[in-house]
C-alpha positions in Angstrom: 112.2 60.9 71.3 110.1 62.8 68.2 111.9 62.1 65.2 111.4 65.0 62.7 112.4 62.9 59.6 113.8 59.7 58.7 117.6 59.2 57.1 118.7 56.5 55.2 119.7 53.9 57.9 121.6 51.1 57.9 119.9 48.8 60.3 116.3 49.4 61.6 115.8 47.3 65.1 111.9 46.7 66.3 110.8 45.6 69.7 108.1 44.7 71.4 105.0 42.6 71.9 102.1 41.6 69.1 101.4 44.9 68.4 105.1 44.8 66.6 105.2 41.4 65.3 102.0 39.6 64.6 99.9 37.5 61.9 99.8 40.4 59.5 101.8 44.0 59.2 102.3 46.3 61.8 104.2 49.4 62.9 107.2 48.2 62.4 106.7 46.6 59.0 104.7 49.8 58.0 108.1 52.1 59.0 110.3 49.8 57.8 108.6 50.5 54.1 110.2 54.5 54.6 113.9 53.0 55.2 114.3 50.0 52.5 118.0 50.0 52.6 118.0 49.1 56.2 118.8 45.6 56.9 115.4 44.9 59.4 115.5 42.9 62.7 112.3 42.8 64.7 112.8 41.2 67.7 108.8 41.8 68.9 107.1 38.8 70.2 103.7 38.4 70.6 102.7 38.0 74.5 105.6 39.4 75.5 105.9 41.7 78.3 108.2 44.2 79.2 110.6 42.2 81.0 110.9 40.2 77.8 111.8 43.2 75.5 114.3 44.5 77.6 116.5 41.6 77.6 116.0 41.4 73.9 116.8 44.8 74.0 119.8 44.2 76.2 120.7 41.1 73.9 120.7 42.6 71.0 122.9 45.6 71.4 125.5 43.3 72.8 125.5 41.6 69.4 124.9 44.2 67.2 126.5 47.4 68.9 123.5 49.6 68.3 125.4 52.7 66.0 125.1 56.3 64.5 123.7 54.1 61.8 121.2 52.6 63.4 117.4 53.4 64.2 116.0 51.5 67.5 112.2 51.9 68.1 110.6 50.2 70.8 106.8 49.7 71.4 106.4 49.2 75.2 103.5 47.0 76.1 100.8 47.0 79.0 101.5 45.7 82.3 99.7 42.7 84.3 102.0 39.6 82.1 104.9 37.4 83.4 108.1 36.8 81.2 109.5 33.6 81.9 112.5 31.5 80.1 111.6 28.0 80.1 113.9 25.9 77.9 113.9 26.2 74.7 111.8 29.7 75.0 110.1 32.3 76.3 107.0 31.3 77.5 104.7 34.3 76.5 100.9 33.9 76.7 99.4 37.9 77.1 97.8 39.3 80.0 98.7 37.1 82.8 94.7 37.3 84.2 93.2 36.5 80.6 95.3 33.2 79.2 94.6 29.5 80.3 98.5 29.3 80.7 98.2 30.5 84.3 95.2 28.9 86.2 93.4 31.0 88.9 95.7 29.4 92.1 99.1 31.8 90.7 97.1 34.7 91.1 98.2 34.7 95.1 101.2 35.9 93.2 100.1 38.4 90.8 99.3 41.9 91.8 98.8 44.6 89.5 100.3 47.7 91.5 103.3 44.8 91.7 103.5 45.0 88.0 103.1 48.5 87.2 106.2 48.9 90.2 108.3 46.3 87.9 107.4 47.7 84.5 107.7 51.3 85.1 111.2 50.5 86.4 112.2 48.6 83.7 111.3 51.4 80.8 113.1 53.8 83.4 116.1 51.7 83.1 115.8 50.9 79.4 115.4 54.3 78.0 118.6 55.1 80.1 120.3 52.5 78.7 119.3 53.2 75.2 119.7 56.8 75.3 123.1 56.3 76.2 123.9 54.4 72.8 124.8 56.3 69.4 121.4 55.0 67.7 118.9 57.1 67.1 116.1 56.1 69.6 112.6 56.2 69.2 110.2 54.9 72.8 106.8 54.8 72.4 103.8 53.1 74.8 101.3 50.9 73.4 98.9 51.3 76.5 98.6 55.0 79.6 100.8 54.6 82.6 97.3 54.1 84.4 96.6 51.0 82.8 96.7 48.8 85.8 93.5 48.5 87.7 93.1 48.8 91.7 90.3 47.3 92.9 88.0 48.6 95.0 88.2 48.2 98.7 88.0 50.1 101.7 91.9 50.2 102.1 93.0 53.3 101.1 96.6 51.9 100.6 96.3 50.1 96.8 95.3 53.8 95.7 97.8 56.1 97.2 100.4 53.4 96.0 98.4 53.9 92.4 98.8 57.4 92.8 103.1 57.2 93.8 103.8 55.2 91.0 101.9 57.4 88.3 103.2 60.9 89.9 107.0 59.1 89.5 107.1 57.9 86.3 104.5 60.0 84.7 107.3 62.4 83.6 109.6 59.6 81.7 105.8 58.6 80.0 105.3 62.2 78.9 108.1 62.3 77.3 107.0 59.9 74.7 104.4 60.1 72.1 100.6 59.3 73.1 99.8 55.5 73.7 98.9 53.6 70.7 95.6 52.6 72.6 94.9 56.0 73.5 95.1 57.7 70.0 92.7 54.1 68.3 90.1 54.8 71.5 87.0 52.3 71.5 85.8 52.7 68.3 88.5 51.9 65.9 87.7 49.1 63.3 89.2 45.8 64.1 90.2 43.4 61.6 87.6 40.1 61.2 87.9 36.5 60.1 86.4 33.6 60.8 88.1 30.3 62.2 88.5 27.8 59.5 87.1 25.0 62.0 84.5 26.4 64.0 83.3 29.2 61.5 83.0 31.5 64.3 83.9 35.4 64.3 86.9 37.1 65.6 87.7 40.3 66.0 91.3 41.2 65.9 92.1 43.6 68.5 95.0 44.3 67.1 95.1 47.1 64.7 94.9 47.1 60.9 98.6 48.2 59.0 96.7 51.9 57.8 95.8 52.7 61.3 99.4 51.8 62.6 100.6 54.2 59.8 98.7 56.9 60.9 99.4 56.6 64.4 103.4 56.7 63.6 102.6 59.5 60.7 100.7 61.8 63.4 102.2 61.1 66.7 106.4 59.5 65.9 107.5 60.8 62.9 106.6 61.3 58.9 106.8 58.7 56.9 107.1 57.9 53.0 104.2 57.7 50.4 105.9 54.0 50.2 105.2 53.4 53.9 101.4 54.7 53.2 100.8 52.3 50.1 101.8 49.4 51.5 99.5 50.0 54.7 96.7 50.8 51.9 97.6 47.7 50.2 97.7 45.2 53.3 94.9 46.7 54.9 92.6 45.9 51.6 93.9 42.7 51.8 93.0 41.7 55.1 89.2 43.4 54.2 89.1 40.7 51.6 90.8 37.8 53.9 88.2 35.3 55.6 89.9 33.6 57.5 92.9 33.1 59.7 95.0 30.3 58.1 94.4 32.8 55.0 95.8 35.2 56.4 98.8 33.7 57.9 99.7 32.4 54.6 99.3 35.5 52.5 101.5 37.8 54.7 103.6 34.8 55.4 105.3 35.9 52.1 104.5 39.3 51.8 106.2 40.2 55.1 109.9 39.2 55.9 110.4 38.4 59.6 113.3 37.0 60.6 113.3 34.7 63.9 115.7 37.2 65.9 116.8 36.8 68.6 119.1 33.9 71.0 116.6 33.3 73.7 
């Protein structure tokens, strides 16, 4: 759904995986700056997939009974990771092919056309479920429906699969705003800092809170001048942050996030 304008909420529910909850602002602290009254729960996780956020999604209206009041937006992530409970939490490491979690001998149970299948039925069955709700819902992708990668082989089969699973659920993905990743492209500037122990350079690939206003401003809905100060004001402060534990700590304060969520 394209919101035209924001009202005055009462609650304001965020899901999703790092690019909604992570080190330093994002999306959903930079829309949250446009609704102040709204009492904010993010339940985004960082690594999570899309299994994960739609039993938080499915948890959460249980308890809160998602209302008229309410605004739900959810951030859908890429394909290719594994959910999985594991007591006392979810065990959420990324990309399931790039994280030392999952060693190279569980990828005789991985499949990428086996993911896309999974995922694309579960935003199916969660925008259903949310559009049936009195909240005023807001879905948006983080990566294309195409993300998912079919290797090259003379079998024909992975890419007329490919091909189903795009011409099914393309629809349901056109119905939502462009992909965050699609709108940054290759060239976006990434936020750097150095690790405290090794000195060495990281880039963040996550974006930086002014380019996560501008892709709600442009592409979701319009948001405050508050909204675009704040993104100002955090994004200068990252530009001046060296490092990661300095980081952590300033926004550690600066942004409120509470640990939401039962499982």
């Amino acid at each position: 759904m394209l919101l035209t304008q924001l009202k005055q909420y009462k609650r304001f529910f965020a899901f999703g995986c790092s690019f909604t909850e992570h080190i330093y602002p994002t999306w959903a602290d930079v829309v949250r700056k446009s609704i102040p009254d709204a009492k904010f729960y993010n339940f985004g996780r960082s690594g999570a997939g899309n299994l994960q956020i739609s039993v938080r999604i499915a948890e959460a209206n249980t308890r809160y009974k998602f209302d008229e009041n309410d605004l739900v937006m959810v951030m859908f992530t890429s394909f290719n990771r594994e959910d999985r409970w594991v007591t006392p939490k979810w065990q959420s490491y990324g990309n399931v092919y790039n994280n030392d979690y999952y060693d190279k001998s569980f990828y005789k149970y991985c499949d990428p056309l086996g993911y896309a299948v999974r995922d694309c039925a579960l935003i199916e069955l969660v925008s259903n479920y949310l559009q049936n709700t009195p909240a005023t819902v807001c879905l948006m992708p983080s990566s294309p429906i195409g993300n998912f990668v079919v290797e090259e082989t003379d079998d024909e089969a992975p890419r007329t699969t490919a091909k189903k699973i795009i011409s099914l659920y393309e629809n349901m993905y056109n119905k939502m705003p462009m992909p965050l990743l699609d709108y940054l492209g290759n060239k976006y500037k990434k936020v750097v800092y150095y690790d405290p122990i090794t000195k060495e350079k990281h880039e963040d690939s996550h974006p930086n809170p002014l380019l996560y206003y501008e892709y709600i401003n442009n592409n979701v809905v319009k948001l405050k001048d508050e909204s675009l100060n704040c993104a100002i004001e955090w994004t200068d402060a990252l530009d001046n942050l060296s490092d990661l534990k300095s980081i952590i700590l300033h926004f550690h304060h600066t942004v409120n996030r509470n640990d939401e969520g039962l499982f």
